[in-house]
Backbone as a chain_set.jsonl record, in Angstrom:
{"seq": "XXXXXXXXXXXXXXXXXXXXXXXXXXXXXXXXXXXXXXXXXXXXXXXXXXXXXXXXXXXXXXXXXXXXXXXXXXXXXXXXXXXXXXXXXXXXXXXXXXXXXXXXX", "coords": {"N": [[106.879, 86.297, 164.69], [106.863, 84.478, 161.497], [109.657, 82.593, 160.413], [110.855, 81.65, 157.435], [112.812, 79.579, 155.687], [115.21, 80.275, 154.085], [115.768, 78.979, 151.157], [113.006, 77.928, 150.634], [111.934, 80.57, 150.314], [113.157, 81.946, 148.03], [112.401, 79.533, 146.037], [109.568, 79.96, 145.869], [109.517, 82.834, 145.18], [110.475, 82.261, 142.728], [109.029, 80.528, 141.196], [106.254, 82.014, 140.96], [107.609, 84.183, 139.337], [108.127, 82.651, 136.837], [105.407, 81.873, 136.538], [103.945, 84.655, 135.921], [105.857, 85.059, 133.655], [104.729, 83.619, 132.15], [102.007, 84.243, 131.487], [102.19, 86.984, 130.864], [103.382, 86.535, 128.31], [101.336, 85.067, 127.396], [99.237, 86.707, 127.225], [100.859, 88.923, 125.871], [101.292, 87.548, 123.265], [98.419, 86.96, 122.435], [97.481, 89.924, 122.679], [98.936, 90.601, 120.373], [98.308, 89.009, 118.04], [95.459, 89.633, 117.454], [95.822, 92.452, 117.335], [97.035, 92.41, 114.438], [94.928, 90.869, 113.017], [93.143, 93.133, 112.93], [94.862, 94.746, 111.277], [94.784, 93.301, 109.038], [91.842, 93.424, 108.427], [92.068, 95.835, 108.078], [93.237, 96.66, 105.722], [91.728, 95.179, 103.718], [89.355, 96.778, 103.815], [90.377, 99.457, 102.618], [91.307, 98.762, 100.331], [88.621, 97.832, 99.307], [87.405, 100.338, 99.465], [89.412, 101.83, 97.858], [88.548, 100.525, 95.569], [85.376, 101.423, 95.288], [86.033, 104.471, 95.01], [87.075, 104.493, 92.514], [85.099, 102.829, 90.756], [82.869, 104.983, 91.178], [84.272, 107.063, 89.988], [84.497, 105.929, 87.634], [81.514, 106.333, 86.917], [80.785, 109.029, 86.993], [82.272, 109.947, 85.088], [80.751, 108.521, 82.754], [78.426, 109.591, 82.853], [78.65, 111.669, 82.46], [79.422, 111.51, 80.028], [77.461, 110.795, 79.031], [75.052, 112.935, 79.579], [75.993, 115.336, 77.881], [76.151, 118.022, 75.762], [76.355, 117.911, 72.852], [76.183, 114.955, 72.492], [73.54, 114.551, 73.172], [72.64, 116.15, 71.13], [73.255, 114.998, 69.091], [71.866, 113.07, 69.547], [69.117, 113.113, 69.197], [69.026, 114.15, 66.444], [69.498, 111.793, 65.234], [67.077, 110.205, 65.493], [65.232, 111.849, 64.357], [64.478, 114.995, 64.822], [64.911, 118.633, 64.405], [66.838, 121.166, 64.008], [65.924, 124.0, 64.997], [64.939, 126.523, 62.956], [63.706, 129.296, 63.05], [62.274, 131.518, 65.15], [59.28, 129.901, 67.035], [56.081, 131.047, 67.575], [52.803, 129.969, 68.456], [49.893, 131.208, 69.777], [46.784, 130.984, 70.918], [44.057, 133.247, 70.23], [42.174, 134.047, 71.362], [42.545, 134.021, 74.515], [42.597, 133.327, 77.723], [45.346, 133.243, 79.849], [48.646, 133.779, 80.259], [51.719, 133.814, 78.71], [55.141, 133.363, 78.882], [57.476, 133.881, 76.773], [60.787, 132.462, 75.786], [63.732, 133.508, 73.663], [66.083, 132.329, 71.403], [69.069, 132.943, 69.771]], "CA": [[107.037, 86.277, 163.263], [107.331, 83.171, 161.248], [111.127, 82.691, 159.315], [110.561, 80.976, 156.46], [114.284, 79.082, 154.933], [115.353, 80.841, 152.234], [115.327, 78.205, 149.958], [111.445, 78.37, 150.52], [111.326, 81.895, 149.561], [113.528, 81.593, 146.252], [111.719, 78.893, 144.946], [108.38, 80.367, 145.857], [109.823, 83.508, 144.292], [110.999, 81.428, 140.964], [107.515, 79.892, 140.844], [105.652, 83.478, 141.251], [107.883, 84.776, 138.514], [107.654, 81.924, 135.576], [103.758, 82.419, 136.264], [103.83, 86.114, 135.788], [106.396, 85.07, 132.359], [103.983, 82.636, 131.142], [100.764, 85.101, 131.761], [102.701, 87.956, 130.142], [104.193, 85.974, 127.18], [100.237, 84.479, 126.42], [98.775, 88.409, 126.818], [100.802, 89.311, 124.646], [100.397, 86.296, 122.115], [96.815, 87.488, 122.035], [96.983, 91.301, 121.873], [99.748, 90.852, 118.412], [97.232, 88.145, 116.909], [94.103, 90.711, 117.438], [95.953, 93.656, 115.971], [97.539, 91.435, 113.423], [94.072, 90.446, 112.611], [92.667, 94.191, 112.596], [95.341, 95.1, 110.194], [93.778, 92.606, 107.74], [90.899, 93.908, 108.574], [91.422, 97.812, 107.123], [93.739, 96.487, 104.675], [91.015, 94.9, 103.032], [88.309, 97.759, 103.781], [91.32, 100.337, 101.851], [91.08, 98.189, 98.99], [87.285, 98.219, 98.912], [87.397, 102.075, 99.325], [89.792, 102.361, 95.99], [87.272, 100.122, 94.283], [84.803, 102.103, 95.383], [85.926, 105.587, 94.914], [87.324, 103.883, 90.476], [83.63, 102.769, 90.249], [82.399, 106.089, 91.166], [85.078, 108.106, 89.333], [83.861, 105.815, 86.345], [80.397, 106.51, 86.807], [80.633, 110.194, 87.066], [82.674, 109.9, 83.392], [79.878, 108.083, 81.852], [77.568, 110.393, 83.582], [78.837, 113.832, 81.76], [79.621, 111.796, 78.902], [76.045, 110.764, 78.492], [74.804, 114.296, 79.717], [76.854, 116.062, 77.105], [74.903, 118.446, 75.245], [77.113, 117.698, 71.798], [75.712, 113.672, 72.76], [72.018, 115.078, 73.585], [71.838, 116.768, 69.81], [73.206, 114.091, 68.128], [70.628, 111.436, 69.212], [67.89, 114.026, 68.788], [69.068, 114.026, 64.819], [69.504, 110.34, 64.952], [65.867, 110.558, 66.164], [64.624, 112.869, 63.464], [64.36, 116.204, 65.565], [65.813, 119.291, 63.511], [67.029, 122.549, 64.985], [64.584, 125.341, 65.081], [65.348, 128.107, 62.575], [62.859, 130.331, 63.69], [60.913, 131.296, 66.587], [57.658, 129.603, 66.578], [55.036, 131.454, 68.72], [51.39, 130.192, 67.948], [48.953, 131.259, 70.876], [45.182, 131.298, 70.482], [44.031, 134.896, 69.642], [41.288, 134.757, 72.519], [43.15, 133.107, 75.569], [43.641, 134.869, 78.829], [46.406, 132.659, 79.933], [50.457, 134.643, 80.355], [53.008, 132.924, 78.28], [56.762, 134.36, 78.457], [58.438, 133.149, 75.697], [62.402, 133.361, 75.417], [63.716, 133.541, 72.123], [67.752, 132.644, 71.339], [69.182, 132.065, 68.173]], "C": [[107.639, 84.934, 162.845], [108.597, 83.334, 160.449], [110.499, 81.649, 158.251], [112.333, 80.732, 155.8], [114.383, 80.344, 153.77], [115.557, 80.315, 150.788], [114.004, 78.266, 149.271], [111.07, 79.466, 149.803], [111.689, 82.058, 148.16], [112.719, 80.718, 145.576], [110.322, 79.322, 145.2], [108.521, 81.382, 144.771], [109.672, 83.082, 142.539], [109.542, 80.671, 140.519], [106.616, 81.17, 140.228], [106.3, 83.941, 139.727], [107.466, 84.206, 137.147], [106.039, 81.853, 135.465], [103.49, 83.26, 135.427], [104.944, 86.06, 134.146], [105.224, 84.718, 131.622], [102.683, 83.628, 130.96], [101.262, 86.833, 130.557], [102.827, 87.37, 128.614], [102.381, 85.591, 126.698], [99.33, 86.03, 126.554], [99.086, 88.516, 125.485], [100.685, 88.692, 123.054], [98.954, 86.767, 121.574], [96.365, 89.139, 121.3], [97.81, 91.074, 120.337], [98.929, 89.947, 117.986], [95.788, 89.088, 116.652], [94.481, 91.93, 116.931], [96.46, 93.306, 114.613], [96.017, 91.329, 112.298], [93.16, 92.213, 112.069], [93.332, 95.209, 111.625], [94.931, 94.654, 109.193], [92.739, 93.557, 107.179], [90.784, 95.318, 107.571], [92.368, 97.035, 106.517], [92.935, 96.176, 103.836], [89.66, 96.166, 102.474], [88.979, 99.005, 102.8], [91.078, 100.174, 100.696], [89.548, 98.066, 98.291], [87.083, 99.44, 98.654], [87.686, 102.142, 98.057], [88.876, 101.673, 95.544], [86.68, 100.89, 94.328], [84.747, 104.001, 94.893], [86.407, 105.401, 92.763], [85.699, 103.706, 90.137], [83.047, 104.082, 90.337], [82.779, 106.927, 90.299], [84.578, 107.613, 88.064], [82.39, 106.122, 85.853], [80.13, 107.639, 86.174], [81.034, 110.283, 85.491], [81.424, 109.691, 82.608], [78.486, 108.827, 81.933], [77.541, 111.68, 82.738], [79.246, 113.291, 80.64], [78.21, 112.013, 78.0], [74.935, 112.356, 78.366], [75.285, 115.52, 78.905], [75.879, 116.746, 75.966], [75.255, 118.134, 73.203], [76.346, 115.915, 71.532], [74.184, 113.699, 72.665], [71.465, 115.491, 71.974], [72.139, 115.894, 69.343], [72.222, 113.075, 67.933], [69.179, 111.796, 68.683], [67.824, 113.965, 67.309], [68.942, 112.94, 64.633], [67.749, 109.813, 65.162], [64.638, 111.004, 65.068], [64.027, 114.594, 63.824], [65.797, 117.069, 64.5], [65.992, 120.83, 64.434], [66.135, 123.641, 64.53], [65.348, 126.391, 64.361], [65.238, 129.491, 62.747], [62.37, 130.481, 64.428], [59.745, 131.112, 66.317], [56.838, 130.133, 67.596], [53.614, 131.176, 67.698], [50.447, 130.113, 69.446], [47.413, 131.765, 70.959], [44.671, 132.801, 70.876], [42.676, 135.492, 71.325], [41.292, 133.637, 73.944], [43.761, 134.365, 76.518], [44.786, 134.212, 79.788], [47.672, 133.751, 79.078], [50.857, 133.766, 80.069], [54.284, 133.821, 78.499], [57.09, 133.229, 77.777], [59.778, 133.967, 75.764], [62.827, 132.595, 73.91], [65.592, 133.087, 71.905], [67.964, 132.031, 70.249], [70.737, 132.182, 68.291]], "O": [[108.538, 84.334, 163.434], [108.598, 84.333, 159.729], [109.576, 80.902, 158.577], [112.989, 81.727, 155.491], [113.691, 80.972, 152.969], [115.537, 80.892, 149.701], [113.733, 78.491, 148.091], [110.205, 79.511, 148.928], [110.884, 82.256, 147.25], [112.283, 81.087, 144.486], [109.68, 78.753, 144.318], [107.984, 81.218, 143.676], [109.007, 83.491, 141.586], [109.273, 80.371, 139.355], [106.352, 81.197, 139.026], [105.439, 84.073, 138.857], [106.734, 84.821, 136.372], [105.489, 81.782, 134.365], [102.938, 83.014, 134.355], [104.814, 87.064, 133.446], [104.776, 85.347, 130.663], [102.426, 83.637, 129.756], [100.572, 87.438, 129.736], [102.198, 87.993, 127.759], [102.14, 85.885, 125.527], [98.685, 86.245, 125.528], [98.43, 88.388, 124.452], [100.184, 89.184, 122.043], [98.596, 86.865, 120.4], [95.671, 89.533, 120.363], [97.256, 91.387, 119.284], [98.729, 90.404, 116.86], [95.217, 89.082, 115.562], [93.729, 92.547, 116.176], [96.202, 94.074, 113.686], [96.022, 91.631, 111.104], [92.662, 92.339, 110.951], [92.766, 96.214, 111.194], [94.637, 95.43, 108.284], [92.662, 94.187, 106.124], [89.948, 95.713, 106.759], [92.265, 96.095, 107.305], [93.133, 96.827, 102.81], [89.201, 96.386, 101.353], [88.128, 99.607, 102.146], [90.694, 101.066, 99.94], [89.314, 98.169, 97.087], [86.558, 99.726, 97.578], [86.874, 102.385, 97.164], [88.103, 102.384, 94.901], [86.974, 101.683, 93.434], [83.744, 104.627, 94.551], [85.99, 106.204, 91.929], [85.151, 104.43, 89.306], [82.595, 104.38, 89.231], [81.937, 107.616, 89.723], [84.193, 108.46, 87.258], [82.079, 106.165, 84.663], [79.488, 107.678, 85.125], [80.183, 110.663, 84.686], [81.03, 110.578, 81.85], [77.578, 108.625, 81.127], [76.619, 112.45, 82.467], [79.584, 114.151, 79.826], [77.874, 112.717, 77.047], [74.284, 112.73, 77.391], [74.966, 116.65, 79.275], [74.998, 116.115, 75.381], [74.316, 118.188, 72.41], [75.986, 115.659, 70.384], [73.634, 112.794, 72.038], [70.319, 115.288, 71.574], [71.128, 115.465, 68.787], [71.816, 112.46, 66.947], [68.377, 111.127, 68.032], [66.724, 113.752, 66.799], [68.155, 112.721, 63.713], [67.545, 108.677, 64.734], [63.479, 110.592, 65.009], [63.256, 115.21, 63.089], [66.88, 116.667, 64.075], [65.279, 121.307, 65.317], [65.852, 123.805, 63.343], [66.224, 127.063, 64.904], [66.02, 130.44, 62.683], [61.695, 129.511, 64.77], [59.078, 131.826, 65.569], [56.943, 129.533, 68.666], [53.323, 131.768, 66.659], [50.352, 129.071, 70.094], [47.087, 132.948, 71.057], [45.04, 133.333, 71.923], [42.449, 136.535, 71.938], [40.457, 132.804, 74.295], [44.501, 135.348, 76.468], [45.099, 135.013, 80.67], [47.692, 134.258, 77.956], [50.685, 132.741, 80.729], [54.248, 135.019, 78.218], [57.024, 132.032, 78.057], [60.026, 135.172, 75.791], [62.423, 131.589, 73.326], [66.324, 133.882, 72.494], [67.435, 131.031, 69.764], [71.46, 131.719, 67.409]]}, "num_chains": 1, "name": "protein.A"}
């Protein structure tokens, strides 16, 4: 078996270790800049979401305001369309064609 000083082995040691600092210390340098960076990342995508879900929420508004049946008669009058007083049924006297008519007043 070879002896090796023990000076030899400490400073081999002390070499071996500041490696294994420096290798550790630039790891982790890298992984906190890459989650660093993937926090950006959904921070920004969060903020697209709320846009996204305000544009929608405004849509849907303008959606049921336009759809509004109070909105629907008015343009119909603005239009010249008048509300039906009576039920109109006219269906040719010799037609073999089924109509159902519903009636609501």
């Amino acid at each position: 078996m070879v002896k090796l000083p023990k000076k030899s082995i400490a400073k081999t040691t002390l070499i071996i270790n500041i490696i294994l600092f420096i290798i550790s210390l630039i790891f982790q340098l890298v992984v906190s800049n890459a989650t660093g960076l993937k926090g950006e990342e959904l921070a920004a995508l969060e903020k697209g979401k709320t846009q996204l879900q305000k544009e929608i929420s405004e849509l849907e508004y303008q959606s049921y305001n336009l759809s509004s049946l109070v909105l629907i008669e008015k343009k119909a009058n603005e239009q010249g369309f008048e509300k039906i007083k009576e039920a109109i049924a006219a269906l040719p006297k010799l037609s073999d064609s089924q109509v159902a008519v519903v009636t609501t007043y």
